[in-house]
N, C-alpha and C positions, 0 to 999 in steps of 0.2 A: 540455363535450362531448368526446366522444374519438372518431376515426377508427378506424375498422377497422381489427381487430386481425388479424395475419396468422396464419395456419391453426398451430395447433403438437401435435403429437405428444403423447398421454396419456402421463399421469403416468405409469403402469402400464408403455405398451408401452417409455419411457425408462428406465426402470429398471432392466426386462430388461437395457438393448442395454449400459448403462453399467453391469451389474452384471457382465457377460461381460469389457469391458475392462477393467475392475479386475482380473481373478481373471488374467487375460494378463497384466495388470505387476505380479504380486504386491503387491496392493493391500492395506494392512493399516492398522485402524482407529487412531484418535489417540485418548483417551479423556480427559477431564479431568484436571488437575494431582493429585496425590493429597496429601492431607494433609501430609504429610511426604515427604521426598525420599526416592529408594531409595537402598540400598547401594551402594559404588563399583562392586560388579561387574554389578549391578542397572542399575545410570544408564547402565553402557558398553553393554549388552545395548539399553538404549531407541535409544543414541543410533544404534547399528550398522542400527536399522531407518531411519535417513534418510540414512545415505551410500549408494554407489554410483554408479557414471559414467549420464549420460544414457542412454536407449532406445536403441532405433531411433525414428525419427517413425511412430506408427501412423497406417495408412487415414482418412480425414476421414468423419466418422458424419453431416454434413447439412453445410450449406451456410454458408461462409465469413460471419463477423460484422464484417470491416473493409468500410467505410464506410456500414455500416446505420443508417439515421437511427431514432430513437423514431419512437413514432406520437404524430400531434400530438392535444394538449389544452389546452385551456384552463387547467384546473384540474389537477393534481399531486396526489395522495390520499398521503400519507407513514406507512410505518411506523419507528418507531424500537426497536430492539432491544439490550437492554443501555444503561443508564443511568446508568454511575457517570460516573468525573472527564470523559469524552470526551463520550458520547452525553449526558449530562447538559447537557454545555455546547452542544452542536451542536444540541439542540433550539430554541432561542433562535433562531439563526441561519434555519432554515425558519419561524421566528412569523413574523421581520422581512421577508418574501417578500412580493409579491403574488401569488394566484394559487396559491398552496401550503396544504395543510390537511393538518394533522397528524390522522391520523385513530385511530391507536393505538400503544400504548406499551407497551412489555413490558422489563423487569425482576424475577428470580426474588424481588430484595430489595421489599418490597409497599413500605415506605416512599420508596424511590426513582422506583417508577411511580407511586405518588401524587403526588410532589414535583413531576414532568414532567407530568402532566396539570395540576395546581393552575397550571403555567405558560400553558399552552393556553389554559382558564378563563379565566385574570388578562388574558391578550391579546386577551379577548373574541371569543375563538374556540370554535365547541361543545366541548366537554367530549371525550375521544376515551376509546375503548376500554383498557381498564385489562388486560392478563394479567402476573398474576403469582404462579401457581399451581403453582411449580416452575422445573426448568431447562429443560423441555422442553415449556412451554405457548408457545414462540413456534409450536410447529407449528399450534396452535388457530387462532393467529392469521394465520397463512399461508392458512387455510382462508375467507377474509374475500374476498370479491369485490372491496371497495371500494379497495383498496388496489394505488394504481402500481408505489411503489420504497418496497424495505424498506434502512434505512439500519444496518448493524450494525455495533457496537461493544462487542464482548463480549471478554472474555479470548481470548487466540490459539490457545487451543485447540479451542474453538467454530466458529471464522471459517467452517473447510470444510463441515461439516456444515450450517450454519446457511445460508450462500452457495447450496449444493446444491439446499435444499430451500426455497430462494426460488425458482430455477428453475421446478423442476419445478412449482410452484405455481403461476405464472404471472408471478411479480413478479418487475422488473428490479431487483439487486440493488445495492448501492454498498458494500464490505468497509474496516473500516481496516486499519490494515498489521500484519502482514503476508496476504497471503488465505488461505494457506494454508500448510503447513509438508514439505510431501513432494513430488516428483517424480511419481507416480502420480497424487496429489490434482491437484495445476495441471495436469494431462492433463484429467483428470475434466471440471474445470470448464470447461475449453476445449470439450471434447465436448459438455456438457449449454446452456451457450451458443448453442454453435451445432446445436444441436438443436430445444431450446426458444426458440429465437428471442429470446432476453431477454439482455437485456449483463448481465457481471456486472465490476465494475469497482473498480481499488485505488481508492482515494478518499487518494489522493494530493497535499495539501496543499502541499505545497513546490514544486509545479509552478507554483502559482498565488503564489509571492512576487512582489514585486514585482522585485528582483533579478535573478530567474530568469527571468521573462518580458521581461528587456529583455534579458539576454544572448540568449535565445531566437530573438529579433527581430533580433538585431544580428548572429547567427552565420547566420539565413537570409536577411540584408540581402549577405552575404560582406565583412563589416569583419575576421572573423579570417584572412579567406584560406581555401584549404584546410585544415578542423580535424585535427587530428593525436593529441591526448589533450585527455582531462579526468579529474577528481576528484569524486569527493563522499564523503559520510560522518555517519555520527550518534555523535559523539564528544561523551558527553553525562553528565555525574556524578549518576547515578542511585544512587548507593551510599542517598543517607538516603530516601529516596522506596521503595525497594526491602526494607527494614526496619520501613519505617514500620507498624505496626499499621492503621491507619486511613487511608493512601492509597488502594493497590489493594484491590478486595474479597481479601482472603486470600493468602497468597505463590505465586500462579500465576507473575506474570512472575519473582520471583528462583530457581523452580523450573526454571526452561529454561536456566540458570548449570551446574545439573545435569546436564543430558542433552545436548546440543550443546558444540560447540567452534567452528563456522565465525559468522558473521556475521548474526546473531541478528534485522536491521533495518536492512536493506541499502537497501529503496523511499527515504528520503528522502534516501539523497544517489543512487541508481543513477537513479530516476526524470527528473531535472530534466536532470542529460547525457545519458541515453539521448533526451532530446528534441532536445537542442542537435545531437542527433549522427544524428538523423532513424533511432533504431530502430527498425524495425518498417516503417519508409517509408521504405526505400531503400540501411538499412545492418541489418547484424542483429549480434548477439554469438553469440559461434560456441563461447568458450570460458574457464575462468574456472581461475586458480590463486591459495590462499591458504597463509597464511601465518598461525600466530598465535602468541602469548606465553605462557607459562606463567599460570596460573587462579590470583593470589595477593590481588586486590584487595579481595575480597568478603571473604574469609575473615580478611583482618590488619583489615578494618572491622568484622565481625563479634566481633572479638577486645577491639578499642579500646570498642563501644558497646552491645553486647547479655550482658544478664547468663548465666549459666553457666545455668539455667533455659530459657531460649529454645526453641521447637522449633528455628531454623534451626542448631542444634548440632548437629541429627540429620543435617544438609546437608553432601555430598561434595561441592566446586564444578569444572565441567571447565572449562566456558566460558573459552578464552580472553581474558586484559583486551585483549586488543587483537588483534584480526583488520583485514590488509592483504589486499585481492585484488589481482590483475592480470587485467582483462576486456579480449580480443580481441574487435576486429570483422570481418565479412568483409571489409571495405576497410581493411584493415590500422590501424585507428585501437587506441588504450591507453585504458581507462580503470581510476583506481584507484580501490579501495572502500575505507573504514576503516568499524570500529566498535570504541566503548569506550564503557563505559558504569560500571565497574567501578572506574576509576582518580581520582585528584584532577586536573582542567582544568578550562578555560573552554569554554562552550559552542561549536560548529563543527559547518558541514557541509559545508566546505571550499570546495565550491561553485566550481569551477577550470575553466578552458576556454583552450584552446593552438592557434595554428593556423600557418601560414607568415607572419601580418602581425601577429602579436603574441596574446597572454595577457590573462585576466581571471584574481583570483583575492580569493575573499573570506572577510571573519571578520578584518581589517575590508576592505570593498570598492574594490579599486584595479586599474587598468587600465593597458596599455602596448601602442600600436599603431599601425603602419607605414602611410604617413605624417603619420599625425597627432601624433605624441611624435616626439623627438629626447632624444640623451643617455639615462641610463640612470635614469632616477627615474621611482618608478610616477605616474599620471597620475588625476586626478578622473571617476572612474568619473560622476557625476551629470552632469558636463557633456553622456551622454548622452540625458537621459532625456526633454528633450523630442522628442529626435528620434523616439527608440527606443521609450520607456513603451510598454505593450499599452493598446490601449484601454480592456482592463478598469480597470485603473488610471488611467488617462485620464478615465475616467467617475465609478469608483468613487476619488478621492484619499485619502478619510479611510473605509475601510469599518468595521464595526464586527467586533464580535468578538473572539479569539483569534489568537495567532501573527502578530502586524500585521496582519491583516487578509484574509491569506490562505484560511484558512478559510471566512471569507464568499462570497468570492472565485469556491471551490472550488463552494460551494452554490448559489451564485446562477449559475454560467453552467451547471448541472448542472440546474436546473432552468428555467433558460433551453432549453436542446436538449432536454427533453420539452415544454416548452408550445410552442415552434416547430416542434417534427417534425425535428431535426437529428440528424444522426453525432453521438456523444459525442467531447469532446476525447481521450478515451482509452478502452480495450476491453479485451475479456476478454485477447490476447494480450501488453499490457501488463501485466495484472497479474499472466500468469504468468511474462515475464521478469524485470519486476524483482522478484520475492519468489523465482526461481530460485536464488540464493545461497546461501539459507536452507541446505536440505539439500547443495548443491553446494559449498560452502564445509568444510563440515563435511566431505566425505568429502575432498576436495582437502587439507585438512590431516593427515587421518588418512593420508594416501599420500605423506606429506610434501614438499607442496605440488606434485604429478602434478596437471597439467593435465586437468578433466571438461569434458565436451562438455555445450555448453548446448543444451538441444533447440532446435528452429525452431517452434514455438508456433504461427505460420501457418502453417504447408505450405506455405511458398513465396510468400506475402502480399507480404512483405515488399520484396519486389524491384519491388514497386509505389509509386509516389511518392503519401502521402494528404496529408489535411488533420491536423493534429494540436490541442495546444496554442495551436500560433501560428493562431489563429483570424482570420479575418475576423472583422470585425462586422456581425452583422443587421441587414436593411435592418428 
C-alpha cells in the first residue's frame, strides 16, 4: 500500500519554468563520451565550459526538500538503470531486501538486462520489465506507473539527464557518483527536486562504512572537542581498470582524463566529513581552492602497456594525477580533498578528522584523544566501537555485499525510510555539494588555485540543525 502522494507540478508546466532557468545560467548540454578523444585544443574548448566561479543563488522555484520524509509503503517498486560492474552488482543487494521488488531493468547492452532480470527470476521473484532498446529507452521506462525509485548507474555522463527525468516522471531518484558534472546542472536538479517533490540523491556509500559511522557518532558525541579540519579523498590506481578493454563498457571514464583538470570524484572522501562536520545542518562550505600536478600518469602507462595501434593513442590527457583542494566552511573549519587515480599507490580515502581533543585518521585506522591517550603514540581506534558502532552496524555485523559491507548498508536503510515514511539520511542539497568540486576544482586550477565560491544549495537551509546520517533507530 502507499500513502498519498503529495500534489506535483506537470511534467510540462516543470519544464517550461526549468527550461527558463537554464537559458539564465547559460546552461549547456553534456552529451556522451565520443569515440575517441578531441584534439588538445578541442578537449580545452570542452573543459572551459565547466569552469567558472559560482552564481549568484537564484530565487527558490517551490518549496524547500530538507527534512521531507518519503511517503510511506509497504512495498518499494525498484527500477535499476544501467547495469554493468556497479548497477550489475547492486541488483543483488535490493533481491536480499524484504519488502523490495525489483520491477525493471534497463541496459542499452540486451545481454546485461537479461543477466539482471535472470537474477530476479533465480531469487524467485517475478520476472521484471526488460528495456534495452537503445540509450534512451530508459525514458519508456520512466513512463511505468509501478515504479518508486529508479536506482542509476550509468557512465557519468548520463547521471544529469537521466536523474532529471526521473523527476519529472514521478520517481524518487538515487544517482552514483558523481550526479552530475556542471554548476547549472546541480542548480537544475535542486529546482526540479524541489519542485516535483521527489528526492533525488548521491547514493553515497562511504558514508555508510563502518569507520565512518563511528567517527560520525563519536564527533556528535563531542569526543573530538570542537572540529577544526578533516580529510578525505579517492586516491585509487585505476590506470589498468581504465585501459582495460572489458572493464568499463567503452573508454567513457579515461575520456574525462581529457577534458577536466580539477577533481574528477570528490563525493567519497567530501561526503563522509562533510557529515562529521554537520554540512548542510549547521555548517555550510562557502568556498574551495585547488591545486593539481601536471597530467603525466595515464600517458607513461599508456606508453609501457598499450600497443602503438590503440585508439587511446588518439588521447591528449589534461587531468591532473593528482588534485589537492582546500574547502572553507562558514565556521571557519578546513577540509582537504585529494584525488588520483592516474599514479602507482595503495588504496586511500584518507578519511581524517581534527578537533581541539585530539585526531582520527585512517588507511590504516588509528586514533589520539584528550583525555583518553597520554604520550604521543596513536591509540586503538576499535576500542571504540562498542561504545560508538551506528546501530546499523550494530544490527547489521557481518552485512553482505560489496565494499565491506557498506553498500548493503547504503540499500537497506534507503529503503528502510521509504517503507517507514522517513527523511532520507541525505538529499538533493548533498548531492549537490558534494559533486560541487567537479566543475569547481577544475576552474580554481585553471586560475591558479583562486579561490570559487561554492553555492549555498539550500537557500539558507543550512543554518538549521537536521537529522543526518547519524540516524536514530526506528522504533
Amino acid at each position: 500500500m502507499t500513502d498519498s502522494t503529495p500534489p506535483r507540478p506537470s511534467r510540462r508546466s516543470v519544464l517550461r519554468t526549468t527550461g527558463a532557468a537554464g537559458a539564465g545560467l547559460g546552461l549547456g548540454s553534456l552529451g556522451a563520451a565520443p569515440a575517441e578523444a578531441a584534439a588538445p585544443a578541442e578537449a580545452a574548448t570542452a573543459a572551459e565550459a565547466h569552469s567558472g566561479t559560482a552564481p549568484a543563488t537564484p530565487p527558490r522555484k517551490g518549496a524547500t526538500m530538507a527534512g521531507v520524509p518519503f511517503e510511506r509503503r509497504s512495498t518499494v517498486r525498484v527500477a535499476l538503470v544501467g547495469l554493468g560492474n556497479r548497477g550489475g552488482s547492486m541488483i543483488d543487494l535490493y533481491l536480499a531486501l524484504p519488502g523490495v521488488r525489483v520491477v525493471a531493468v534497463c541496459d542499452p547492452v540486451k545481454a546485461k538486462a537479461e543477466q539482471a532480470a535472470a537474477k530476479v527470476v533465480a531469487a524467485g521473484r517475478p520476472s521484471p520489465a526488460v528495456y534495452a532498446s537503445g540509450e534512451d529507452d530508459y525514458l519508456r521506462l520512466y513512463e511505468r506507473t509501478d515504479v518508486d525509485f529508479v536506482h542509476v548507474a550509468t557512465p557519468w555522463d548520463l547521471h544529469f539527464e537521466m536523474a532529471k527525468e526521473a523527476m519529472l516522471h514521478g520517481k524518487h531518484v538515487g544517482v552514483e557518483c558523481p550526479v552530475a558534472l556542471r554548476l547549472e546542472h546541480l542548480w537544475e536538479l535542486v529546482d526540479l527536486s524541489e519542485q516535483t517533490r521527489r528526492h533525488c540523491m548521491q547514493l553515497e556509500n562511504c558514508c555508510y562504512g563502518r569507520n565512518e559511522m563511528r567517527v560520525l557518532r563519536m564527533a556528535h558525541a563531542g569526543k573530538f572537542g570542537e572540529l577544526l579540519h578533516g580529510a578525505g579523498a579517492y586516491n585509487h590506481d585505476l590506470r589498468a581498470l581504465m585501459f582495460s578493454p572489458t572493464y568499463y563498457e567503452g573508454p567513457w571514464r579515461r575520456l574525462w582524463h581529457t577534458r577536466l583538470r580539477g577533481d574528477l570524484y570528490p563525493n567519497h572522501g567530501f561526503g563522509p566529513v562533510a557529515n562529521y562536520m554537520d554540512v548542510n545542518r549547521g555548517d555550510r562550505v562557502v568556498s574551495i581552492s585547488s591545486f593539481g600536478t601536471p597530467a603525466l600518469g595515464l600517458a607513461e602507462y599508456r606508453a609501457a602497456h598499450m600497443p602503438k595501434g590503440d585508439p587511446s593513442w588518439k588521447e591528449s590527457y589534461i587531468e591532473s594525477d593528482r588534485t589537492i583542494s582546500l574547502v572553507q566552511t562558514a565556521r571557519g573549519r578546513v577540509i582537504r580533498l585529494e584525488h588520483d587515480v592516474s599514479t602507482p599507490h595503495p588504496y586511500s580515502r584518507i578519511n581524517s578528522l581534527g578537533g581541539t581533543r585530539g585526531v582520527f585518521e585512517d588507511y590504516p585506522a588509528r586514533i589520539y584523544l584528550e583525555p583518553d591517550h597520554k604520550g604521543d603514540q596513536w591509540a586503538d581506534f576499535g576500542a571504540y566501537a562498542a561504545e560508538f558502532d551506528h546501530w546499523l552496524w550494530k544490527e547489521h555485523a557481518d552485512p553482505p555485499g560489496g565494499h565491506g559491507g557498506m553498500d548493503y548498508l547504503m540499500v537497506f536503510r534507503l529503503m528502510q525510510c521509504m517503507q517507514l515514511g522517513l527523511v532520507p539520511d541525505f538529499d538533493v542539497y548533498d548531492a549537490a555539494t558534494w559533486t560541487s568540486p567537479v566543475p569547481l576544482s577544475h576552474a580554481s586550477i585553471k586560475a591558479k588555485g583562486a579561490p570559487q565560491a561554492i553555492p549555498d544549495f539550500t537557500r539558507g537551509e543550512w543554518r538549521k540543525a537536521r537529522s543526518g546520517v547519524d540516524s536514530a533507530r526506528p522504533a
